[in-house]
N, C-alpha and C positions, 0 to 999 in steps of 0.2 A: 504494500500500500504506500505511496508518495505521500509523503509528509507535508508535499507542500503543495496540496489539494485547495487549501483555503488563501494561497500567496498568490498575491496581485504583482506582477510585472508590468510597469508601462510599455517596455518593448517587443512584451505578446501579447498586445493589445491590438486592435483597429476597430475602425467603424465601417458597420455595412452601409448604412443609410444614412450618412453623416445628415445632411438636411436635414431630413425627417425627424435625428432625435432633434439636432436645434429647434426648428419649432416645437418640438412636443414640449423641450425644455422653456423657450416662449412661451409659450400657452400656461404653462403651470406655474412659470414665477409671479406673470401676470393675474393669475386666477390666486393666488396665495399671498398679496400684499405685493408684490415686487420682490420677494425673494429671488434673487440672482445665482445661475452658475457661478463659484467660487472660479475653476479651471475650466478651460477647455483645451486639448491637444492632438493633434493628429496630422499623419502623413500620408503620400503618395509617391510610390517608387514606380517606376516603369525600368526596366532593361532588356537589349535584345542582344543578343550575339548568333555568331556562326564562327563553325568552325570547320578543319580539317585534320585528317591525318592519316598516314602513313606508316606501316608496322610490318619490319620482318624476322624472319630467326633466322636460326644458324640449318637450316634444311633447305634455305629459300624461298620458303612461303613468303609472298607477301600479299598485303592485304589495305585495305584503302576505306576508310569510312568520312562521311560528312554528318556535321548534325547544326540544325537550329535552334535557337532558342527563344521566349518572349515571355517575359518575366512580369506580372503586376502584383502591387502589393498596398492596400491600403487599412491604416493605423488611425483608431480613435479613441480616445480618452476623454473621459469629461466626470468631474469631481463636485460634485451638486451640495451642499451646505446648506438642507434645508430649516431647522435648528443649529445653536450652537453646538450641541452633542450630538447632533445626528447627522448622518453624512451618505449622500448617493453616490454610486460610483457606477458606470455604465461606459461601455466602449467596447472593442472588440478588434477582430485582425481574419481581413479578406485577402486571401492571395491566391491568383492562375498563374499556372505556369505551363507552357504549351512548347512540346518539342516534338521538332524529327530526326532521326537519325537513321541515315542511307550509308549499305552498307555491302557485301558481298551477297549478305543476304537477302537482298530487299530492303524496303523502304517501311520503318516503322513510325508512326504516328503516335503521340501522347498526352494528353491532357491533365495535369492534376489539380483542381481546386481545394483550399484549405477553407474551413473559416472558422473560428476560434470568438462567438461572442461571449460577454459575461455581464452578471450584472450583480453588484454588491451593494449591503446596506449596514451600515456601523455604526452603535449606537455607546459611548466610552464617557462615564462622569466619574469622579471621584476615588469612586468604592464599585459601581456595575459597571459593566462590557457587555457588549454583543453584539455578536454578527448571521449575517446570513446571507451566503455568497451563489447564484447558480453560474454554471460554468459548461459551455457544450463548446465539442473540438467535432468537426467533421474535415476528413479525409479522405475525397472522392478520386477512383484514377479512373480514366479509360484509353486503353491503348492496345492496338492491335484488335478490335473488336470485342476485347473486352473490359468490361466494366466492373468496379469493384468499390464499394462503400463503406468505411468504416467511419464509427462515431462515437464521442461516449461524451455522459451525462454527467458533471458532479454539485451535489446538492452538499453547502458545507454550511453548519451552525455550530455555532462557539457563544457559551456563558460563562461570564468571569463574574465572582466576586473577591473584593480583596479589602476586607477592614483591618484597620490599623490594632494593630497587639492582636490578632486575632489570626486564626489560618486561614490560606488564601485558597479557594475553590476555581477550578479552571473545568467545564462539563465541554464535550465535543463531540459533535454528530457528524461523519461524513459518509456519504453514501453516491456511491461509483458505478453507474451502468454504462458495459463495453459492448458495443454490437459492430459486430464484424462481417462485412461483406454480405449485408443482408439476412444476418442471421445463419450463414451459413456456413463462416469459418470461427465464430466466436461469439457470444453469449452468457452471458456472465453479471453478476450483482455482487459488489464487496460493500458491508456495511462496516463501519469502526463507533463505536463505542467509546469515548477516551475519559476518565477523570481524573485530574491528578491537583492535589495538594500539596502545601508546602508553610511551614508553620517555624518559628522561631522566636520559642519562648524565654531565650533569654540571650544575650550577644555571643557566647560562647556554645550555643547549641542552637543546633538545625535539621529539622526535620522534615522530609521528603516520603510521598507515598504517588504511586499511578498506579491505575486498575483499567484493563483495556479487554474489551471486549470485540473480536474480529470475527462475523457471518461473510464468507464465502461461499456462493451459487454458481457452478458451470452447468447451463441448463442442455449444453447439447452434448459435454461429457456423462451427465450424470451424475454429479461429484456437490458433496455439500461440505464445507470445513468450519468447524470452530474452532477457534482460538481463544482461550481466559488466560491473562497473564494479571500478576501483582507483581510487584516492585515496591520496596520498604528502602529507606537508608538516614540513619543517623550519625551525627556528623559533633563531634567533640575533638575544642581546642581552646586551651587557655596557657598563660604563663604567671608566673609569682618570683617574687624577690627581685623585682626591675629584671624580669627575664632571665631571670640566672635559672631557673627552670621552666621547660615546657614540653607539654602533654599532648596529644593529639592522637583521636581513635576517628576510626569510621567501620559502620556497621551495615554489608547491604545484605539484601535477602530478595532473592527474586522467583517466584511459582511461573511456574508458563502449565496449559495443560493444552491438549488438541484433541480434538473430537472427529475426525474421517466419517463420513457417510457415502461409498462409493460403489455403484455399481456398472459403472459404465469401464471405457481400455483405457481413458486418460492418464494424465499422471499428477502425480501430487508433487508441490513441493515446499518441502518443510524447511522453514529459517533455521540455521545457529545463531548461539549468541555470542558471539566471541566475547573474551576479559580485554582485549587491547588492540589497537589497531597499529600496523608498523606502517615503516615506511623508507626508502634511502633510494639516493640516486649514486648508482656505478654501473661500470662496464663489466664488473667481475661477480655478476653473480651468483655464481656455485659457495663464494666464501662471501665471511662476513655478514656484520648483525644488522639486522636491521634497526632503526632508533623505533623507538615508540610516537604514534602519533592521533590523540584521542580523538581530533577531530573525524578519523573516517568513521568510527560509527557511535557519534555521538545524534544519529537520528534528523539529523538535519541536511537536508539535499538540497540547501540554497545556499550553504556558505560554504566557502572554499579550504580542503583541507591542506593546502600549499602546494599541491602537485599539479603541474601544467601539461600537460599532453599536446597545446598546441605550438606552431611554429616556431622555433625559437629565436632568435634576433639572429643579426650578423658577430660570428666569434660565439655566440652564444652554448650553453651546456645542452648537447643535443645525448648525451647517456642514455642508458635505459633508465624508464624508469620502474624500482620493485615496491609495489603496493603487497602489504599482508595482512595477514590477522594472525592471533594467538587465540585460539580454539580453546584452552584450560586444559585441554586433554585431550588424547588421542580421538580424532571423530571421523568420522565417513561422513565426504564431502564431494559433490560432483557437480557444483555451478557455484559459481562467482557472477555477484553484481558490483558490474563498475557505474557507477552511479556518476554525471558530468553537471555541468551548469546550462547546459544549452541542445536543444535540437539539431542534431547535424543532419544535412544531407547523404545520402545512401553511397555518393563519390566522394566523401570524404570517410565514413564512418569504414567503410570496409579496408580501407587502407590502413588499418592499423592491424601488426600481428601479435597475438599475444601465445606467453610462452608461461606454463605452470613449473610452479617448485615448491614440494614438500622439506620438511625440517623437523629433526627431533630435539632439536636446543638452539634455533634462532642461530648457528654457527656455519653449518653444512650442509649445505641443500642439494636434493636430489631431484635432477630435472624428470620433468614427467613428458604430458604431450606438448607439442611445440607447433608454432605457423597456426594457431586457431584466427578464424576467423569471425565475427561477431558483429551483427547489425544490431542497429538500434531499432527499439522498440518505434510502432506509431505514434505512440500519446506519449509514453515514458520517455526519459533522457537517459535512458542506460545502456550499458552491451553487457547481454546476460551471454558468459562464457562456460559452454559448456565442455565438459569431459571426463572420462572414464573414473570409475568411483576409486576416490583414494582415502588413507587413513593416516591422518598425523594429526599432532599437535600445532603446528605450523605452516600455514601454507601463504605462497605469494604468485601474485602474475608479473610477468615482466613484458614491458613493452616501450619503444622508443614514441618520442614525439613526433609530430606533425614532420613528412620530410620538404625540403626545399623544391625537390621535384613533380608533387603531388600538384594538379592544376586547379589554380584557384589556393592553396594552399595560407598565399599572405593576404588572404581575406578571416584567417582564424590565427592570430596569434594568440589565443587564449581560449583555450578548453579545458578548465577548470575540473578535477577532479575533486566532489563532494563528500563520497560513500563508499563504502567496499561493506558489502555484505555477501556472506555464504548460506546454504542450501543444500537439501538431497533430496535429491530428485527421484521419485521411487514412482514403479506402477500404482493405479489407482488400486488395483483388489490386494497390493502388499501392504499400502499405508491403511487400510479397513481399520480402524479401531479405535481405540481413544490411549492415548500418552499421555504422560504427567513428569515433570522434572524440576527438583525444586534445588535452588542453589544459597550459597551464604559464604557469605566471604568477608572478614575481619582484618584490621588492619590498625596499628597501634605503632604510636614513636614517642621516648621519652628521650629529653638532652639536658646535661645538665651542666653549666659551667663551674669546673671544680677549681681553676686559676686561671686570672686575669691576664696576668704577664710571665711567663709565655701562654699564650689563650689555648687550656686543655678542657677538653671537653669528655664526659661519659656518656655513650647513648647505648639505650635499648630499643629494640624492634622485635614488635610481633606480629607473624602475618598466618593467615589460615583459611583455607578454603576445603567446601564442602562441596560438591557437585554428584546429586541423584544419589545412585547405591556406593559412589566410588569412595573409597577410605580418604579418608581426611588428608590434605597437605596440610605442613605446617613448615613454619622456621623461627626459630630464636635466636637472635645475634645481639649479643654484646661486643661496644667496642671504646676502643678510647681516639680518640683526635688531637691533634698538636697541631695549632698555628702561631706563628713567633716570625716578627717583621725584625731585624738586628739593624736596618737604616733603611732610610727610604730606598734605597738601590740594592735591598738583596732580604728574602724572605723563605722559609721554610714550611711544611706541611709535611703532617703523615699522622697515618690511621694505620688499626691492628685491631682486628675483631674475628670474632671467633661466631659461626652459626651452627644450628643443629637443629637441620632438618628432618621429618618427616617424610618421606614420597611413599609414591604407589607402592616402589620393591622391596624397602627397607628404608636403615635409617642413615642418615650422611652426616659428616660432622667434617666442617671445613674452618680451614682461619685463613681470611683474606690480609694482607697488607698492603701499603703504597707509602710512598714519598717522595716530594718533588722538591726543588732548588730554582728560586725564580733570580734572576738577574737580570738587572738593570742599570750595566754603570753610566747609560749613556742616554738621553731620551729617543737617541736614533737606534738604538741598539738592546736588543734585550733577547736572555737567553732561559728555558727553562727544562728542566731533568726530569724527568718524572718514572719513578721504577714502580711496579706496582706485582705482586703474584698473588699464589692460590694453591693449595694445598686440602686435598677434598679424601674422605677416605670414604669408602660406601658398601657397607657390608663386608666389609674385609679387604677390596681393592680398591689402590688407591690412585688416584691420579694429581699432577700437577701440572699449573705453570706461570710462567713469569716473561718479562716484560719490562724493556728501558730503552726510550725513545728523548731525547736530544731536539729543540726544536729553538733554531733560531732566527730571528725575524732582525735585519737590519738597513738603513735606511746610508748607503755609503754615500752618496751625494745629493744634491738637489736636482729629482728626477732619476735617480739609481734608487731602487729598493728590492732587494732579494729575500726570500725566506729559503731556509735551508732544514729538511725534517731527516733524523735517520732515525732505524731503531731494529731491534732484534728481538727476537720473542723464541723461546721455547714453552713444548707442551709436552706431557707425555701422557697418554688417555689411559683407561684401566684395563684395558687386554695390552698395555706394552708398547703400542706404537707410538713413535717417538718424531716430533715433527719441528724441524728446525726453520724459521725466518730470518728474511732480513727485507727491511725497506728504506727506500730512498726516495725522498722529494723535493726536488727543487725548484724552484718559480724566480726568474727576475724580470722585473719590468722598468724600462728605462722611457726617458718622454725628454730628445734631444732636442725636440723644440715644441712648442704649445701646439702645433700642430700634430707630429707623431707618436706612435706608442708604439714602442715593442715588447713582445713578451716571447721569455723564452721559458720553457717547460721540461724537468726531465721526470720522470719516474721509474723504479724500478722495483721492483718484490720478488723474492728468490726463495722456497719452500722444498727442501726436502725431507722426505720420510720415510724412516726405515725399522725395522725392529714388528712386534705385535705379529698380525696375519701376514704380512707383506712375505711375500717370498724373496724379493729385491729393493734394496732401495729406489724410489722416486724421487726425481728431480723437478722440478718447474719452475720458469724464469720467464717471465715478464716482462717486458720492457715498452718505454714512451716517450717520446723525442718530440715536442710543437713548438713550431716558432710561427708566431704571426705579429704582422703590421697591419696599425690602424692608419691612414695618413685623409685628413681633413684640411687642406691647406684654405677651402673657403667653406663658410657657413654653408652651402649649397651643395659640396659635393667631400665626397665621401666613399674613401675606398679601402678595401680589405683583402690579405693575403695570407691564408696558415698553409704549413707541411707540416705533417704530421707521419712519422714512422713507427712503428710498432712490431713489437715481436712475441709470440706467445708459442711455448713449447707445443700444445696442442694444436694449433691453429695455424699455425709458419708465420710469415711476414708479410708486412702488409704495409700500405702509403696513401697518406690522403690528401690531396691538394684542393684547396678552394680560395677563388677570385670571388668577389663581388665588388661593384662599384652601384653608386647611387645618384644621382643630379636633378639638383632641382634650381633653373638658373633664376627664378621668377619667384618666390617662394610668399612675397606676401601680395601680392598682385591680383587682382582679377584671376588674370589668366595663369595657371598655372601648369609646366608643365615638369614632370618625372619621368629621366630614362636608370633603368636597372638593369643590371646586368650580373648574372651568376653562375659560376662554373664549378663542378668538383667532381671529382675523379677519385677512383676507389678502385687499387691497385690488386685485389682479391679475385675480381670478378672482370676486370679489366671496364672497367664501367663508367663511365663520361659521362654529366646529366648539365646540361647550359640551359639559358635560361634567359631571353632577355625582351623586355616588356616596356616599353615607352607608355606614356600616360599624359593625357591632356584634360586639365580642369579649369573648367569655366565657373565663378562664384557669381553669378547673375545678380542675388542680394546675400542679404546674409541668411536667409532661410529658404532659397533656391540654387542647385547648382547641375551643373550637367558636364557627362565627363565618356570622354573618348581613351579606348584601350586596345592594343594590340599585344600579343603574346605569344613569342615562339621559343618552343622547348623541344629540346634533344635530347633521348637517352641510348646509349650508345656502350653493348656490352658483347661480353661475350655471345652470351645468349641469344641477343635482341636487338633489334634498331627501331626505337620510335621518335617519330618526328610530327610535330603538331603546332599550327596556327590556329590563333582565335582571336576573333575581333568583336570587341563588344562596346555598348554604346546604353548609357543609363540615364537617369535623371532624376532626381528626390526634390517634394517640396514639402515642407512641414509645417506648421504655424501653433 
């Protein structure tokens, strides 16, 4: 269910009949005293393009397509104030879009009309709220003689009250009709139920409760679903003696039950809840942790959990990126919902490939299926990724951003990733029945400052979780801390704690340590040490490791500044194998004149392992070489140069070049015009992708403009040779 069923966007908005509601709105200020529209807002886009293109392989085939296009789009909003507490909201979003594309095969024809009206009413004083929003998307296509109709219906009511010293009550009705192709490829009613409370009787305690109630209907599977869930959490923090001690517990407890009513072949599919959301951008996925990052499923699909999927700038971080979840325990999972901020089109959504990986400690991941491909839903913003049932604790997708060669591509530099939620997907007649799983998980820290100078601290933590029939986890750590500054230009730190876990297998009893050396003799200059290990014993075997990494950061002139990172790590796991590192990172950037930048890059990681299962030692080595210039000599133009070489024991070696230039010689003018140009090559596949697109904008007024576009791309590989022009021509007017 989309959380953000009752969320008003202005820019998927428009008006069908823009006149008509104006006078209706006429008619009714004048019949009401002269009450007036507060707002009114709304646009008109037109675009038309054509194009061509050219495509052959390495067999000879080649092949030859044309296609049209004619794009209209109108936007209306209007914000009606007819009380001061009461507020109309009415507008809506029309848009045709009409193509052909002639091809080896014939000449296809296609039409799709969208229209999205809504109409909201909000009534907010003091202490009450309320709302009552309806909301209809229809999505008509017809092409190639046939026709095809999807629509759905969302009816959303929300009652708030919130008195002062008092608990705050939030009640929410939304209720979702999907019809699909007439009834004939979908049908469907999801009703939500939501109440959730929140109470805070005194500054140091806070209490939270929601109770949700979810009726699902698939009337042409035959499938009926309930869902009861509660959620509880108490929340405890105070300090005493000016802070020299402090407390801090949290208590959640969460029930979900499910009820299946199935008689039809469909399939059901049941949500996990995962404890955490991860998240990190690199090119080495098989290793390393992911960070933590609450935002993917803290429930909300309209704010952005930091991950951008779309284009990335010039020089820009173009990595993979690994989206995960922490499951609590091993579960059987076979879909992933990537949840975005916006609607893509079908020629951009499919260009993204995603690739799964499981984890039994967020360290070492085991690749699964790879190259999935994944459309977005018609109404929903998401790509529901599906694939073969796996069981971990950990699991992530990896996938790169928006590519520079993708057409139309630097029309999305932001595609916002919301949500990452998982699922199992099971037949209807397997999920028949009713489940129930009730969780609880505890979480406590105490710290106490036992000397001021040097500043040592005692802390205790205790953490515990309960999930369904599974034995309890637990951990207990005590530890002590040392910070002590000896002059502003040189500081110390270290901790030694000792924990004693619980798990599924048995019991584990580890003592962690660290400590760092920070320096500063210089404000251009600064350096810090940081060693840290781990020594874990778990039913009788033990494992360890450790870790000291060197990181210096220095500023050698004005416009010279270098970082320089090394570090070595050993680990030795509990069957024996024995795994030795090293890493190197270095970055400097110089700017010889206020026009250029250079950066140069090196990386290295070096990983052998031998001893444990291994019949032979394993080696793997690394390596990364980039140098790029920015040079900017005028406001207007703008150009860019990386090499990049790489080497990976797995993989061989590999080279990336990329040009882009930018020019815009007219830039605040009426007339405006933009030439781009982009080139890069990918030394693996023997691969060539150019790219270059002149642009002409005319600013008519400041809420009129219209704008001419030509765009020709190449990609040029082993494999394949595609070549394609497109000429397009738009115009937007808004008020």
């Amino acid at each position: 269910m989309d959380g953000r069923a009752g969320h008003v966007e202005p820019r998927a908005r428009g008006a069908l009949i823009p006149r008509a509601v104006l006078a209706a709105v006429a008619l009714a200020g004048g019949a009401s005293g002269g009450i007036q529209a507060q707002e009114a807002s709304g646009y008109a886009e037109l675009a038309a393009g054509t194009s061509d293109a050219q495509a052959g392989d390495s067999t000879g085939r080649r092949t030859e397509s044309e296609s049209d296009t004619f794009l209209q789009r109108y936007g209306f909003d209007l914000n009606w104030r007819l009380y001061p507490n009461f507020t109309l909201l009415l507008g809506g979003l029309f848009e045709r879009d009409a193509a052909s594309a002639a091809g080896d095969s014939g000449t296809i024809d296609s039409t799709r009309r969208k229209m999205h009206p809504y109409l909201s009413a909000l009534l907010r004083t003091a202490i009450f709220s309320g709302q009552f929003g309806y909301y209809r998307n229809e999505d008509d296509l017809k092409t190639d003689g046939i026709s095809i109709s999807d629509s759905q219906e969302i009816f959303n009511s929300t009652l708030g009250w919130r008195p002062k010293a008092l608990p705050s009550l939030t009640f929410r009705f939304i209720r979702t009709n999907t019809i699909g192709a007439d009834r004939r490829t979908q049908d469907t009613t999801d009703d939500l139920f939501d109440l959730v409370s929140e109470y805070r009787p005194a500054d140091t305690i806070q209490l939270y409760y929601r109770g949700a109630i979810q009726d699902f209907e698939d009337r042409l599977q035959d499938i009926s679903v309930r869902r009861v869930s509660q959620s509880g959490r108490a929340t405890y923090g105070d300090s005493w003696w000016g802070q020299r001690i402090q407390f801090g517990a949290e208590y959640d407890v969460n029930h979900r039950e499910s009820d299946v009513m199935a008689s039809g072949i469909g399939e059901v599919l049941s949500p996990l809840f995962p404890i955490a959301g991860l998240s990190a951008i690199t090119d080495t996925p098989l290793d390393g942790t992911l960070a933590p990052n609450p935002a993917l499923i803290d429930d909300d699909r309209a704010a952005s959990a930091g991950i951008n999927l779309g284009l990335p700038p010039l020089g820009g971080d173009d990595r993979p990126r690994n989206i995960g979840l922490d499951l609590g325990a091993p579960s059987a999972v076979n879909t992933l919902l990537v949840w975005v901020d916006r609607q893509l089109p079908p020629a951009i959504a499919v260009t993204f490939s995603w690739d799964i990986y499981t984890s039994s400690d967020n360290l070492a991941w085991v690749p699964g299926q790879t190259g999935i491909t994944a459309a977005m839903g018609t109404f929903e913003t998401r790509f529901e990724i599906r694939f073969p049932d796996v069981a971990a604790r950990y699991i992530k997708v990896v996938t790169r951003p928006l590519a520079r060669t993708i057409p139309s591509a630097d029309q999305y530099p932001d595609i916002l990733v919301t949500e990452l939620s998982a699922a199992l997907r099971t037949p209807a007649a397997q999920a028949d029945g009713r489940t129930s799983q009730t969780s609880e998980l505890l979480t406590s820290s105490l710290r106490a400052r036992l000397l001021d100078s040097p500043g040592v601290y005692y802390e205790l933590a205790y953490f515990a979780r309960q999930i369904g029939s599974l034995s309890t986890t637990s951990t207990l750590s005590n530890g002590v801390s040392l910070r002590h500054a000896f002059n502003p230009a040189c500081s110390v730190a270290a901790r030694v704690a000792r924990e004693d876990s619980r798990e599924a297998g048995g019991d584990r009893l580890s003592y962690l340590y660290t400590a760092s050396l920070r320096a500063v003799p210089l404000q251009t200059l600064q350096h810090s040490l940081v060693f840290s290990g781990r020594w874990s014993d778990f039913e009788g075997r033990s494992s360890d490791s450790s870790s000291v990494y060197l990181y210096n950061t220095a500023e050698l002139y004005r416009g010279v500044n270098a970082n320089l990172g090394l570090g070595i790590s050993q680990a030795t796991a509990e069957d024996g194998q024995r795994t030795d590192g090293s890493q190197v990172n270095a970055l400097a950037t110089l700017v010889p004149h206020p026009t250029t930048t250079l950066n140069l890059l090196h990386q290295r990681n070096h990983n052998t392992r031998s001893g444990g299962s291994l019949a032979a030692e394993q080696r793997l080595d690394t390596r990364a070489s980039q140098a790029s210039v920015t040079y900017r000599p005028l406001g207007t133009l703008y150009l860019y140069f990386s090499y990049r070489m790489e080497h990976d024991d797995r993989a061989g070696d590999r080279f990336l070049r990329n040009y882009s230039l930018s020019w815009s010689p007219f830039p605040d003018g009426s007339l405006q015009v933009l030439l781009r140009f982009d080139e890069a090559y990918r030394s693996e596949l023997e691969s060539l992708s150019r790219i270059y697109s002149p642009r002409l904008r005319w600013n008519i007024t400041d809420r009129w403009y219209a704008e001419l576009a030509y765009e020709h791309s190449l990609v040029d590989s082993a494999l394949e040779m595609t070549m394609r022009d497109a000429y397009t021509a738009s115009m937007r007017i808004w008020f």
